[in-house]
N, C-alpha and C positions, 0 to 999 in steps of 0.2 A: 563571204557574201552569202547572204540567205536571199530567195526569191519567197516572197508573202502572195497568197492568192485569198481573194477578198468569198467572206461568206456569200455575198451579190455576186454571181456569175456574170462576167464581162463588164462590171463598171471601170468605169476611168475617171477621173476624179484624186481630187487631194485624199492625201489617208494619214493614219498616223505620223506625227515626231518626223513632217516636211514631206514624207515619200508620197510618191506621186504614183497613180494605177492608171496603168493601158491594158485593156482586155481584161479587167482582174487583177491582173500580175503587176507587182512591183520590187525593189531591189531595196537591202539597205544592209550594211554591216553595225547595224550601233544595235548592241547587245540590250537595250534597255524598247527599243522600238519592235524586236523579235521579242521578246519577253511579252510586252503589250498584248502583240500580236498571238501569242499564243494564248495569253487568257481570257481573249474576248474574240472566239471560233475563227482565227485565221488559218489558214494552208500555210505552213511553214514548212519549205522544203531547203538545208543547209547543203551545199557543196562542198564543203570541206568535212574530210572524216571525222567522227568523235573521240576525245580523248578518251582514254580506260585509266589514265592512270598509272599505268604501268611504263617502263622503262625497258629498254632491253640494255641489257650487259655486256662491254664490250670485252673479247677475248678470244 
C-alpha cells in the first residue's frame, strides 16, 4: 500500500484512478495509479521495502 499526498496541501476531494484525499492524503495499491502519481508531482510514500533484486542463498 503506497500513501499519495496531493501537490495542494490539505485537499480532500476525488484524485486519481477512484482514490479519494482527506487532508491531502490518500491510499491506493494499483501500481499504475502510483505511477500517475509520481509523474504529475505527487508525494509518494510506499510501506513496503523495495525489492534489489537480489536473493539470498539458503545454506
Amino acid at each position: 500500500m503506497a500513501t499519495l499526498r496531493t501537490p495542494i496541501e490539505g485537499f480532500t476531494g476525488p484524485g486519481p484512478g477512484g482514490t479519494t484525499f482527506v487532508n491531502g492524503e490518500a491510499e491506493t495499491d494499483d501500481p499504475a495509479v502510483i505511477a500517475y502519481a509520481r509523474r504529475h508531482g505527487y508525494e509518494v510514500e510506499d510501506d513496503e521495502p523495495k525489492k534489489t533484486g537480489r536473493t539470498a542463498k539458503a545454506g
